[in-house]
C-alpha positions, -999 to +999 in steps of 0.1 A: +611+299-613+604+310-578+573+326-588+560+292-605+569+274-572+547+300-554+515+296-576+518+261-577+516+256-533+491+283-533+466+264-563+477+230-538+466+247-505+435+263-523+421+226-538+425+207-503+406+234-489+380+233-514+379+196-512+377+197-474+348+219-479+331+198-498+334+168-476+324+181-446+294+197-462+283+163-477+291+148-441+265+175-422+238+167-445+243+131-443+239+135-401+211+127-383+191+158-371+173+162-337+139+156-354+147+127-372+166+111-341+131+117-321+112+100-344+135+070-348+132+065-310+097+064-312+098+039-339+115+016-319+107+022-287+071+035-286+059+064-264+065+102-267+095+119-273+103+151-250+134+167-266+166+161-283+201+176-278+235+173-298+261+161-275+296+161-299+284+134-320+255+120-306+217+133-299+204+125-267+163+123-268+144+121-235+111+102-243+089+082-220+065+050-225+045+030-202+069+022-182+087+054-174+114+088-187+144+080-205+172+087-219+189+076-257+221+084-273+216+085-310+248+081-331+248+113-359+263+097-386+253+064-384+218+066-367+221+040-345+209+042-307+243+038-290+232+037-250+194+044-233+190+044-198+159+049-174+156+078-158+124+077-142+100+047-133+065+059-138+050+023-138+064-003-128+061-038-150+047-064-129+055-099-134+038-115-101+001-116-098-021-105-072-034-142-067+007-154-071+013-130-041-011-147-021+001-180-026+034-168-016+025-157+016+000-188+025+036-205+018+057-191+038+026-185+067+000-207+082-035-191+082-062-172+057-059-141+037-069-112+054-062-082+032-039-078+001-030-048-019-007-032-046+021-007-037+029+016-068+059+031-058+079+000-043+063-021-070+055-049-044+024-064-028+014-060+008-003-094+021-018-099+053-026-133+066-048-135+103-040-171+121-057-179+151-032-160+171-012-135+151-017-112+115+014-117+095+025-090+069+044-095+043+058-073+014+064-093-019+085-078-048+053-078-079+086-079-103+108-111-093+080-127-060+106-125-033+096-117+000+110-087+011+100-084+044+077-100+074+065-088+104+041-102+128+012-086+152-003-110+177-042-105+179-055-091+214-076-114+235-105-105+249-106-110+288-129-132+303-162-127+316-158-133+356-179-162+366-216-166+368-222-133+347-243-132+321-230-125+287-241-085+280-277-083+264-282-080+226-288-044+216-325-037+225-332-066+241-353-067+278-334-089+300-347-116+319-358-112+356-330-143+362-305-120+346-309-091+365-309-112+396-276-127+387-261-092+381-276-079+410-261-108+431-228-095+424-235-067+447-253-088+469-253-120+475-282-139+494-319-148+495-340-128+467-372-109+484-387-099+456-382-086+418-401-059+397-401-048+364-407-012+360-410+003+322-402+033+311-393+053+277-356+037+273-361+000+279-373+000+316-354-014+350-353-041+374-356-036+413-338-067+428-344-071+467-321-092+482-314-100+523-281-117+534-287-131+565-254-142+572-238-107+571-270-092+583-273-067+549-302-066+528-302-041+495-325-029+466-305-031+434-319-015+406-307-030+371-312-013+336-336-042+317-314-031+284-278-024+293-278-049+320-256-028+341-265-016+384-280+019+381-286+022+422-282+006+451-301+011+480-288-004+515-317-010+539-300-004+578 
């Protein structure tokens, strides 16, 4: 009797195994392999797929797209894409125009648009706007418009040109003899004696002769006829 008791457990233990077997082997080929869970990334998200790896039971698949690397987790049994997550932005989806940036700026600051241009890796324009007195820059997000960040430079002024001097002459151009008198007056004031021209290979000179009675000096200022500037000064005793 005991001996029947003993086959009977033993035939039991062998046919759960058996079936077990058989289960699980109809389970593996019913999972999702790594090339199979590439290509059904691809199908739905686009781009190219990198590599796959079994992770318990899942299959993560790196693949990229236009917009950048990432990452899926691919359910083995059922084949459904369980998580994905970037990894990498590569480029950046912008939402905000180049012109919409603009207008953005002229909003928040008064003047005209100087200079705009697109920042890859922050994904965000930089717009400069020139008033009369200051260039404003601004960095707007190209994804959601906000302004990030402003900053202000005033424009430097140019000083003025001291009284009764004549602007500088246009490149090339022979100055008048009225001009170089005026420049030569700011060495000496007084009564002009006389004023000659003399020409030569880089534009020529002016000798200005001027007597100051009143301090008793009298000087012969020579003045480049292009540059406009005093070469020499000569002080008669």
């Amino acid at each position: 009797m005991k001996k029947w008791i003993g086959i009977l457990a033993a035939s039991a233990i062998l046919s759960t195994a058996i079936v077990f077997f058989l289960l699980n082997s109809a389970n593996n080929t019913d999972r999702l392999t790594e090339a199979e869970a590439m290509e059904k990334v691809v199908a739905l998200y686009g781009g190219t797929a990198e590599k796959a790896t079994v992770s318990g039971n899942e299959i993560l698949v790196e693949f990229t797209n236009g917009e950048g690397r990432y990452s899926a987790a691919v359910a083995r049994d059922s084949g459904h894409v369980a998580s994905m997550e970037m990894v990498e932005q590569t480029g950046p989806a912008k939402t905000v125009t180049e012109k919409q940036a603009e207008e953005i700026a002229l909003a928040e600051v008064q003047g005209k648009i100087k200079e705009t241009s697109y920042q890859k890796g922050q994904n965000e324009f930089e717009v400069k706007v020139e008033s009369e007195t200051e260039i404003s820059t601004l960095l707007i997000s190209a994804d959601s418009g906000d302004i990030r960040k402003i900053s202000s430079e005033e424009i430097a002024k140019a000083d003025p040109a001291p009284e009764n001097q004549p602007a500088p002459p246009e490149a090339g151009k022979v100055i008048s003899g009225n001009e170089a008198i005026a420049i030569a007056r700011q060495t000496l004031d007084g009564e002009v004696q006389e004023v000659e021209f003399i020409e030569t290979q880089d534009g020529g000179y002016y000798l200005v002769e001027i007597e100051n009675d009143a301090t008793d000096q009298e000087a012969t200022i020579q003045i480049h006829a292009i540059r406009g500037d005093t070469m020499t000064v000569d002080w008669d005793d």
